[in-house]
Structures are given as C-alpha cells and as structure tokens.
C-alpha positions in Angstrom: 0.0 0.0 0.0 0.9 3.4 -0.4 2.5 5.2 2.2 3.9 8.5 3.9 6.9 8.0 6.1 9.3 10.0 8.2 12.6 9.4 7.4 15.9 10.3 8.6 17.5 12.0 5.4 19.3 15.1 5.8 17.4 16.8 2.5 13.6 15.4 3.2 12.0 13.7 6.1 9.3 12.7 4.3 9.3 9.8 1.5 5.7 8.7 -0.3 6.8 5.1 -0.7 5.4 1.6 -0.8 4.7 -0.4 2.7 2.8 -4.3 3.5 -0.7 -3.5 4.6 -1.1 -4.4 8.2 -3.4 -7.0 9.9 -5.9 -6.6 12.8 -5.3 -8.4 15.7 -8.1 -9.3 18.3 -9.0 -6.0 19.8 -8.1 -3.8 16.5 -10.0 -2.4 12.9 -8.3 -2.4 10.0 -10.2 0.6 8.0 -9.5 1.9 4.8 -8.3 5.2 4.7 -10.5 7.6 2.5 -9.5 10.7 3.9 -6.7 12.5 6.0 -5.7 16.3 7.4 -2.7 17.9 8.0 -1.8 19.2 11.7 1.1 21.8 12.0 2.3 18.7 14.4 3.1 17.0 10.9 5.2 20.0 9.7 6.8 20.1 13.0 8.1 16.5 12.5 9.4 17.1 8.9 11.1 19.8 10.5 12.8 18.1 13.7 11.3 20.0 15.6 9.2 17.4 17.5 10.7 15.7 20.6 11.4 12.4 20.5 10.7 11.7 16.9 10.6 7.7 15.4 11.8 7.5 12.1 10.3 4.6 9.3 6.9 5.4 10.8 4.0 6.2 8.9 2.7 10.0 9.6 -0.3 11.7 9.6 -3.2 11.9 13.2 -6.8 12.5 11.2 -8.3 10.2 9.2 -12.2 9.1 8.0 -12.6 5.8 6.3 -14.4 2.7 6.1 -13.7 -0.2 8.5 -12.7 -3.3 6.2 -12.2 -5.9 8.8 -11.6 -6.5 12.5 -9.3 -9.1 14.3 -12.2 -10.5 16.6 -15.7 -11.8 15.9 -16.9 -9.4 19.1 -16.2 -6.6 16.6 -18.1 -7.2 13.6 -20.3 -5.1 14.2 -17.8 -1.9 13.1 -17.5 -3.8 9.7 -18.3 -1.7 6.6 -19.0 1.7 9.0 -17.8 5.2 7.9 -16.0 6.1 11.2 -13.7 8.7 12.5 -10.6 7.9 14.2 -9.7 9.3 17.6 -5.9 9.9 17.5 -5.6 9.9 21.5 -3.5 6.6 22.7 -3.0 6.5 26.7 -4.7 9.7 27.9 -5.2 7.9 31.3 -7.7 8.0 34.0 -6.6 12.1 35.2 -9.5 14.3 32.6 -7.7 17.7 33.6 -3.9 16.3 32.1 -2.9 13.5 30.2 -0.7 10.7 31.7 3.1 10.5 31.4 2.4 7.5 28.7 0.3 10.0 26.4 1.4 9.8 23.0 -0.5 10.7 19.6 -1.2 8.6 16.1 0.8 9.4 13.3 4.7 9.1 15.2 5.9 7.0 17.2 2.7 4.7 16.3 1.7 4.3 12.5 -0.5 7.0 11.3 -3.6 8.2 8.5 -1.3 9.2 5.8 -2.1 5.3 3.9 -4.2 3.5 2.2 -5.0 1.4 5.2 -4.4 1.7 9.3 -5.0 -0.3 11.9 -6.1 0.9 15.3 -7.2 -0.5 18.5 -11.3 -0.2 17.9 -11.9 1.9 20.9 -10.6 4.7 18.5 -13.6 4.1 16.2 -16.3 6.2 16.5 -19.1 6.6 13.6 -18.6 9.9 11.4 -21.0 12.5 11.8 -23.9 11.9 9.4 -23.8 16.1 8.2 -20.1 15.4 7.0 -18.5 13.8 3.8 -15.2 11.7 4.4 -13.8 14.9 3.5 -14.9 17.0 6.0 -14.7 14.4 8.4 -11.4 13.7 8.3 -10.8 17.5 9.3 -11.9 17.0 12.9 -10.1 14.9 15.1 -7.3 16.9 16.0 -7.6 19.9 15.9 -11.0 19.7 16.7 -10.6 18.0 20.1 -8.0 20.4 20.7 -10.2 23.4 20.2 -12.7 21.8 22.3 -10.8 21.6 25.6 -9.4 25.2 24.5 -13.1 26.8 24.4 -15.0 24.6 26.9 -13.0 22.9 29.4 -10.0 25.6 30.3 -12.1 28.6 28.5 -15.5 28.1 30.1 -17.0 30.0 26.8 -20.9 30.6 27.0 -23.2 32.6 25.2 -22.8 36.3 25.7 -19.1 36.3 26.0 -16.8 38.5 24.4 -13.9 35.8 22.9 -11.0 36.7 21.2 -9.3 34.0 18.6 -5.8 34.3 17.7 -4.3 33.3 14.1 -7.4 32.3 12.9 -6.3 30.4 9.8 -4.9 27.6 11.4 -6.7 24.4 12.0 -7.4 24.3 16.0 -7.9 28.1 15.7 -10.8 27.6 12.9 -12.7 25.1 15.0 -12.2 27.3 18.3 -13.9 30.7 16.4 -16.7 28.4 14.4 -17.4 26.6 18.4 -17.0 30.1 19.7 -19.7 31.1 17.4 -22.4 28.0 17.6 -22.1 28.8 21.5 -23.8 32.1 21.0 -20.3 34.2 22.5 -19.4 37.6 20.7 -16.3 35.8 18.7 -13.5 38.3 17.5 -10.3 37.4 15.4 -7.2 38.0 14.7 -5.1 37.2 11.6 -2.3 39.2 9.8 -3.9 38.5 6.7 -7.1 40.5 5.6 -8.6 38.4 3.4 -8.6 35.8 6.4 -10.4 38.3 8.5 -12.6 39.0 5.9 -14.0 35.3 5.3 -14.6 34.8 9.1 -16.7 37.6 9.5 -18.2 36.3 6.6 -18.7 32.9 9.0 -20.1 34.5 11.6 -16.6 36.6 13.5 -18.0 39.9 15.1 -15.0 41.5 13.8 -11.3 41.1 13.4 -8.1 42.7 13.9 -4.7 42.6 11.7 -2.2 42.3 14.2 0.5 43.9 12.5 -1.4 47.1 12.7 0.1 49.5 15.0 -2.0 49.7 18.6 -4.3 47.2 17.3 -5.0 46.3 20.9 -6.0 49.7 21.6 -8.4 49.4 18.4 -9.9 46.5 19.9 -10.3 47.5 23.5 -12.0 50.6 22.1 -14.5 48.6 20.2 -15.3 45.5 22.5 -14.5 46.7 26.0 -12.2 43.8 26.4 -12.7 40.2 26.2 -14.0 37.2 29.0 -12.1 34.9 27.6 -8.7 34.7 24.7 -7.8 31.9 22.8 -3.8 31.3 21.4 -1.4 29.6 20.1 1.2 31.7 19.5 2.5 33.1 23.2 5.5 35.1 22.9 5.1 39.1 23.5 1.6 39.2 22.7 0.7 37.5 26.0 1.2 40.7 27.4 -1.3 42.4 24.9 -4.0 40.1 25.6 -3.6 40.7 29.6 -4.0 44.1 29.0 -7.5 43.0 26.9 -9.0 41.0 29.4 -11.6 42.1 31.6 -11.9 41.4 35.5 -11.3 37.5 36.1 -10.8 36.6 32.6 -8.8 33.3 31.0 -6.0 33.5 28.6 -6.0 29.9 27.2 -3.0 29.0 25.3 -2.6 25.9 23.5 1.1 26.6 21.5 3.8 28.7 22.0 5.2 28.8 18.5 6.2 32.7 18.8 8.2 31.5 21.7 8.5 33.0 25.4 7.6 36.6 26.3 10.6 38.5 26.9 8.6 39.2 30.4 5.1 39.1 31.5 2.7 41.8 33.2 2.6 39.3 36.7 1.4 42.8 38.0 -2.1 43.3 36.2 -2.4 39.8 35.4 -2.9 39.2 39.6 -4.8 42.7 39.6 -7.1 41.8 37.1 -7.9 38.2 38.6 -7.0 36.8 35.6 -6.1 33.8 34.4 -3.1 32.1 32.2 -4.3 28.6 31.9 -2.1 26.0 29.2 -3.9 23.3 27.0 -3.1 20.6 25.4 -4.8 18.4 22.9 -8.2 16.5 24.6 -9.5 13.2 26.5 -11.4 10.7 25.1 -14.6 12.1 26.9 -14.1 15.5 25.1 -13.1 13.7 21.7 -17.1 12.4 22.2 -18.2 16.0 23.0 -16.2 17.8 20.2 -18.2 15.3 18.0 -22.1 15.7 19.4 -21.4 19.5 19.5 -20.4 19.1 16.2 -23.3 17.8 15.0 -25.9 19.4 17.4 -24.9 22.3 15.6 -24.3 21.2 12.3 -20.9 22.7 12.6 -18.5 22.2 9.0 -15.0 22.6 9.0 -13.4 25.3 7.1 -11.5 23.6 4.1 -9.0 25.3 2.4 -8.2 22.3 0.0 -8.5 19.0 -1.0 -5.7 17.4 -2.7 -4.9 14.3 -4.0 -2.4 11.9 -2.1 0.6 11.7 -4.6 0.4 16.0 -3.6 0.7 15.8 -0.1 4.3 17.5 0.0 2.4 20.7 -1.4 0.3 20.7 1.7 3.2 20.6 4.1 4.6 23.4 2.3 1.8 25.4 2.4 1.0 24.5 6.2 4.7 25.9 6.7 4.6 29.2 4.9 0.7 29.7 6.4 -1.1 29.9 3.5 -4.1 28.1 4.8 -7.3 29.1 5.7 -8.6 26.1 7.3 -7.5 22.5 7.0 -5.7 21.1 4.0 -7.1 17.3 3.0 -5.4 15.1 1.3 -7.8 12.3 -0.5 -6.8 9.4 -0.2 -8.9 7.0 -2.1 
C-alpha cells in the first residue's frame, strides 16, 4: 500500500513510498483510509522540531474511512461503517492532564497518511452523518484540541466577548466556528485580511490585523475587552492580551510557536484576577463532546483544499509558509 513516512534523510524527512498492509489483531479495525488532514504537528516532525521523533513510521493523526475488517468476531459489528478515528493513545484515567504515557497517532505509532491503518477499535467512532469523508477527516485533531481550549479551560458561553488568535490555522478555525455555535461575541485576529474577511463572513463579530500599529487599543476601544482569549502563539503578545482582558478573565493557550515573552505583566495579570491557563490536545470524553457538539450544531470545518495523495508534499509546504485558511485534505482513495 501506499505510504507517507518520516525518514531520517538530511534533504527530506518525508518519503511517499510503498509499505505491506497491516493485519488486525483481536481487539483492532483495519479501515480503509478515505481521507486524512494535515496538523502543524506534521510539519513540525518534517522539521525536527518534534521531541522524540521515530523514524520509518508512517505519519499523519486524522483520518475518515471505512472499517474493512476487524481481528475479533466481538467486533463485527464496526465492519463496513464510515467512522472517525480518535488519534488519543493513553490519555489515562486524570480528565484535567494527560498521563506521562500519552502519545499521539501518526509518530511514534503508524498514522492516516495510507491507504490502510489499523487501530485498536476503541478509537472508532461513527462519522457524523452532516459530514462527507472529507470534512470528516478534518476533525479529530484539531477539533478536540479546540474543544478543551473553548469549553474545558475557556469556560465559553453565550454572551461572551472571545477573542481568537491566528485564525487560519486548523485548532484556531474550530475554536472561532465553536465560539460562534455557542452564542459568544467571537473576535479574530489574523495578519492577513482576506482571512479576517472570510470569518466575519462565517459569523466573526469582527477582526483585527495584528500587524497594525495599537491594534490592541483598536480592539479594547471597540469590544470593551474580552471574557475569555484563545492562542497559540505566546510570545510578547501575551502581554497584549492581559492588558485585553476584563476582571477575572482566561487566557488559554494551546502553542507557543512565537516562543516566550521577553517578560510578563505578573502585576495586572494578579490585579485583574486573571487567568493564564495552558492546554493541550483533549481526553477521550471530550473527543465524544467535540463530536455531538459538532453535529448538534451542524458545525462544518473550514476547508482550504483537498488534494490528491501523490500531492501531499504541497500541503506541508503550504502548512509551513501559512497559506491556509482552514485544513488542508489530502484524499486518499
């Protein structure tokens, strides 16, 4: 079958190659992969830039397909369903961190980007009937990643003022279009203005180019501060969005790819009863929530593409200069 693996070559880590299927054993699905999304984690692993990175493993964390077979007669129930994969291996018992054995699909363990995956089948879980494989495949990620972001560390109801950082990317996307289905007054930011543009269009209350000069003051001016800030970047900025928030309101971060802050306002933040609360990805409980929230609400992904597999190495480029607005799919059969 056709595969994407990591490799250790000092010109390309990635090589779209030919691999043996794999087998079920008792407990495990074998599904045939019709779709898969890129995650910046993916890029971050062509990169080096992941710790701890397995080499000759297949890549890739979301995936939609159809289950082919399973390795135990208990399990034939799952056989020919359109299902969803949960990337999550080893969360562990703890819901507010994961355990010290926590580890994603897609590196160390073979991931989505292949014709064909095996997973244990308590990572199955039926694709929501308002999405194509498509659109499925967009979600698992990202989406439970925006989930614990907005819900469980953001506390986000209807009526609040919510700021999303970098709305392009993928987590960011779901966070603003949750944001919005939960009835909060969801602002953006993006430093491109074509982005801003299209998620007003979806439903943003505004948005703010943060390369503009006192673009904070802009926003303070027209919201009267946000409950509640969503980010991925860190870095400098932190500071901005503690001088943003109102009286006891949550800075959730869930990335620090702009680094540290070269210091941070301890002073208002403690002042202003606020809050500086990190997040990771999400537990298998709010995997199942991401998904009926999704389709209470009838929520679709934003999809900037959909490309065909032999063109995946176009999406990583494009996840690396930013180009997105929303995921990038590869089809894969």
């Amino acid at each position: 079958m056709k595969a994407l693996l990591l490799v250790d070559h000092a010109d390309e880590k990635l090589q779209l190659t030919e691999v043996d299927r794999p087998e079920p054993k008792p407990g495990q699905a074998l599904i045939k992969i019709k779709a898969a999304a890129l995650n910046r984690r993916d890029q971050w692993c062509r990169e080096g830039k992941y710790p701890n990175l397995v080499y000759n493993c297949i890549m890739g964390s979301d995936g939609s397909g159809v289950v082919e077979s399973v390795g135990h007669a208990e399990d034939t129930s799952w056989v020919g369903k359109e299902v969803i994969i949960n990337p999550n291996i080893n969360w562990g018992y703890n819901s507010a961190a994961q355990s010290p054995d926590y580890r994603l699909l897609g590196m160390p363990d073979n991931g989505t980007f292949a014709e064909y995956i095996v997973v244990n089948v308590d990572r199955l879980h039926s694709k929501p009937a308002n999405l194509d494989m498509e659109a499925a495949a967009a979600l698992p990620l990202a989406g439970v990643t925006a989930y614990r972001a907005v819900f469980t560390q953001g506390h986000v109801k209807s009526g609040d003022n919510v700021l999303i950082s970098g709305v392009g990317g993928g987590v960011a996307q779901f966070a603003f279009l949750f944001s919005v289905a939960a009835g909060a007054n969801t602002y953006i930011t993006s430093s491109n203005n074509q982005k801003l543009e299209k998620a007003i269009e979806l439903g943003a209350k505004g948005g703010f180019n943060y390369k503009t000069v006192d673009w904070p003051k802009t926003a303070l001016k027209q919201t009267g501060g946000f409950d509640v800030v969503i980010d991925s970047a860190g870095g400098d900025q932190i500071n901005d969005f503690i001088r943003m928030i109102n009286p006891a309101g949550s800075i959730v971060f869930y990335g620090a790819t702009n680094g540290l802050p070269k210091s941070l306002d301890l002073y208002r933040l403690f002042w202003s009863q606020g809050r500086l609360q990190g997040s990771t990805m999400g537990s298998d409980e709010e995997f199942e929530a991401m998904i009926a929230f999704i389709e209470k609400h009838k929520i679709k992904p934003v999809i900037d593409s959909i490309r065909p597999f032999d063109d995946i190495i176009s999406g990583f480029n494009d996840l690396k200069d930013g180009k997105q607005f929303g995921k990038i799919i590869i089809k894969i059969s």
